[in-house]
C-alpha positions in Angstrom: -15.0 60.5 74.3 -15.3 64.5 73.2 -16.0 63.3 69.9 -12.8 65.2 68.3 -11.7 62.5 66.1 -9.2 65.3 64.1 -7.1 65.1 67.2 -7.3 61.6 67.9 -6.0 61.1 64.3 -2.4 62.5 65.6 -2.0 59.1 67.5 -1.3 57.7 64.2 0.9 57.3 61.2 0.4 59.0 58.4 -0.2 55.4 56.9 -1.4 54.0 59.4 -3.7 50.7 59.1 -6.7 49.9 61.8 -8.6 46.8 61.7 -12.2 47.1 63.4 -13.7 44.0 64.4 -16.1 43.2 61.8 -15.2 45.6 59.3 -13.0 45.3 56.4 -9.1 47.3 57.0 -8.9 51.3 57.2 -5.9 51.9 55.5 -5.8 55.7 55.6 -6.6 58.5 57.9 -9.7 59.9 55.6 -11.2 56.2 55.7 -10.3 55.9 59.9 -11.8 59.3 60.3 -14.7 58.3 58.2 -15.4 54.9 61.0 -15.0 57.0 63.8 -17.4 59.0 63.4 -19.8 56.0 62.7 -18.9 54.3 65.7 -21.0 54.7 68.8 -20.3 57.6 71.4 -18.2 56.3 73.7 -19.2 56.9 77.5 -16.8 55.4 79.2 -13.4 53.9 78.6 -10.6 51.7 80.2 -7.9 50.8 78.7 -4.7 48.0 80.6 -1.3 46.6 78.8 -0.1 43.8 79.2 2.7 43.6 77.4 5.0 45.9 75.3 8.0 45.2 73.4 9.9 45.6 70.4 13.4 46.5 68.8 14.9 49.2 66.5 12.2 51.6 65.3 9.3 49.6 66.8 7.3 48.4 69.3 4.1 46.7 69.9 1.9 47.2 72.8 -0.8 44.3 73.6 -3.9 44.9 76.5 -7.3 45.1 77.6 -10.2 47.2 77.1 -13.6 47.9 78.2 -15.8 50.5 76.6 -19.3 52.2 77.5 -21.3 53.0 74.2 -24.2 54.9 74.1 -25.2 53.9 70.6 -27.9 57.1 68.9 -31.7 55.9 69.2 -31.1 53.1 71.7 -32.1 54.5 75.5 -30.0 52.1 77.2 -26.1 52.4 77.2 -23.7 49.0 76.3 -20.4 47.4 77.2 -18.0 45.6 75.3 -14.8 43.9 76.4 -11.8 42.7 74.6 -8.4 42.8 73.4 -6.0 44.9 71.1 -2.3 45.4 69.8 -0.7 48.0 68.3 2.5 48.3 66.3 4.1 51.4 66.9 6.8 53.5 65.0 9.4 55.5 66.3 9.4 58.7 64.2 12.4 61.1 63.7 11.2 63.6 66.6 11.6 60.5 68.6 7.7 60.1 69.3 5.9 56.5 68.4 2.1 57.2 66.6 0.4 53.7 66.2 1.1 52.3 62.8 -1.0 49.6 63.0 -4.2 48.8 65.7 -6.5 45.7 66.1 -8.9 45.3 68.4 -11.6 43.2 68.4 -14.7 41.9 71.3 -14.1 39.0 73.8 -18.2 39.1 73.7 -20.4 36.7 71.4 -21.6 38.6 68.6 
């Protein structure tokens, strides 16, 4: 929600994959970068798991969100509700960035 996508970057792989609802596959960091800072300012945030698994060197992690935008030129603020998963990878200092993310709406578009 500070707007420091840079640092929000580090959750990921360096070849990491995200797949935006609506939006064709970011399948580096410059193109990720490049969507977040198009997407609206996010005002509020929630974020549950449901479920996380996996074996060896990864893991997957499925759940819930709900986000608060406050999209530029519009006076009112938004919500959107929906699911994700991520694929994570365990990495030799023993931490595990996302390697791949989808998320998408549970709303009508």
């Amino acid at each position: 929600m500070s707007g420091d996508f840079e640092s929000f970057l580090g959750f990921y792989t360096d070849d990491a994959v995200v797949m935006p609802p609506n939006h064709p596959a970011l399948e580096n960091k410059e193109a990720i970068l490049s969507w977040m800072k198009s997407f609206p300012k996010v005002i509020g945030a929630q974020f549950t798991c449901d479920e996380i698994g996996g074996a060896g060197d990864f893991a997957y992690v499925r759940g819930k969100y709900f986000f608060t935008l406050q999209p530029e030129g519009i006076p009112t603020s938004i919500e959107d509700h929906g699911k994700y998963i991520e694929i994570r990878k365990r990495q030799p200092d023993g931490s595990w960035p996302v390697s791949r993310d989808i998320f998408n709406s549970d709303l009508a578009p």
